[in-house]
ZAMARGU-4260 file (C-alpha; in steps of 0.2 Angstrom, whole numbers, plus 5000, padded with zeros to 4 digits):
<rodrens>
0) 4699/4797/5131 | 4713/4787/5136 | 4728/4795/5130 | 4740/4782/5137 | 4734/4767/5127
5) 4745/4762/5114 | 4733/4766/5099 | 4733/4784/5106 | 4739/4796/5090 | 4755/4808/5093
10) 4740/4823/5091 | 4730/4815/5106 | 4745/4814/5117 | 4751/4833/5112 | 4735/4838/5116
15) 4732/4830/5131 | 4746/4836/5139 | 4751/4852/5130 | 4731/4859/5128 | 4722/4861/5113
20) 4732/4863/5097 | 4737/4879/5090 | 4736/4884/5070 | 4753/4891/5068 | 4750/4897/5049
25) 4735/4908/5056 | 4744/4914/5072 | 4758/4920/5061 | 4744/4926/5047 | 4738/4938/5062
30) 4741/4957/5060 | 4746/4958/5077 | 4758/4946/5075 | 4767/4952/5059 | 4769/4969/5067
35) 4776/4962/5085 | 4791/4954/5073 | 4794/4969/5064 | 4793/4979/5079 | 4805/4968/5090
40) 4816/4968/5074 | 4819/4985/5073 | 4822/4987/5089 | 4836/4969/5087 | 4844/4975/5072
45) 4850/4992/5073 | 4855/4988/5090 | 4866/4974/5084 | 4872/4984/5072 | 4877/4998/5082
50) 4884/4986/5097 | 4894/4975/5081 | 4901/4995/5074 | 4906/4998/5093 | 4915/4981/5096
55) 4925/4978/5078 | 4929/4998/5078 | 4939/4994/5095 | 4948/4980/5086 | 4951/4989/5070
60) 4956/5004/5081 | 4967/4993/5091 | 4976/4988/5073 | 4978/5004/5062 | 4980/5014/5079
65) 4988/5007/5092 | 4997/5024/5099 | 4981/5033/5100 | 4973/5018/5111 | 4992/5016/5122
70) 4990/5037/5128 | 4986/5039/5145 | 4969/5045/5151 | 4974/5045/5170 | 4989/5038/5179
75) 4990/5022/5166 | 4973/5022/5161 | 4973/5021/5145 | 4960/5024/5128 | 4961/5005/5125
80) 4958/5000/5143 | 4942/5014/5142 | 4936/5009/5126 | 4936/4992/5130 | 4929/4994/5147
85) 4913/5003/5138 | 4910/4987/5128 | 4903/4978/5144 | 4895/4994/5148 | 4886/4995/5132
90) 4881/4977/5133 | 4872/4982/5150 | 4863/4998/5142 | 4855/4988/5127 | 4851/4973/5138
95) 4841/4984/5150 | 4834/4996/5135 | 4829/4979/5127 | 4817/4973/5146 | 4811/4990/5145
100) 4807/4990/5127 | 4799/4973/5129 | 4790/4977/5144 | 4782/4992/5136 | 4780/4987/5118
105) 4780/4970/5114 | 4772/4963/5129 | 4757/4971/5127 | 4756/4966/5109 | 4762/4947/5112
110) 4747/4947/5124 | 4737/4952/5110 | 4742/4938/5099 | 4742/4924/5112 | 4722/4931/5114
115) 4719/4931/5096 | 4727/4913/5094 | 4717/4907/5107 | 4700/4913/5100 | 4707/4906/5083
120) 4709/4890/5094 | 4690/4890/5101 | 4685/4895/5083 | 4681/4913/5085 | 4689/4925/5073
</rodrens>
């Protein structure tokens, strides 16, 4: 089939070029689906949630406590200039706990569902 002619539908065309069309409400009704979301999730959200406590605790520390942040650690290194050093730090940690998380979790599981969705796609359970 020509999917270049003008009478070709938008469904030809996306099919042709991106490959068979995939049934997103079945993909996303896939067991293994639903629990690679809720795993990536608890992983995300507790994560941003401790990384948000870290980084608005330094700013609210920074306003109810400005003396304890101003004392010296070492020579004019101070708990403010530590604590705010630790947020790029901890950006760092959970980025690379995230890759190995994903690596050894999710990956394995998004492989799963890309199988499953391409059996659903070939008409096989």
């Amino acid at each position: 089939m020509d999917v270049t002619r003008p009478g070709a539908s938008t469904a030809e065309r996306a099919a042709a070029v991106d490959g068979p069309a995939v049934d997103w409400q079945a993909v996303e009704a896939l067991p293994e689906f639903r629990e690679l979301v809720a795993r990536r999730r608890r992983f995300v959200v507790p994560a941003t949630v401790f990384f948000l406590a870290w980084y608005f605790g330094f700013i609210v520390a920074a306003g109810y406590a400005p003396d304890t942040l101003g004392e010296s650690v070492y020579e004019g290194l101070t708990v403010g200039y530590v604590w705010a050093m630790t947020q790029f730090v901890m950006v760092a940690v959970l980025g690379l706990w995230y890759l190995r998380y994903s690596a050894h979790v999710l990956d394995p599981l998004r492989e799963r569902v890309v199988a499953h969705a391409a059996a659903l796609g070939e008409g096989r359970p």
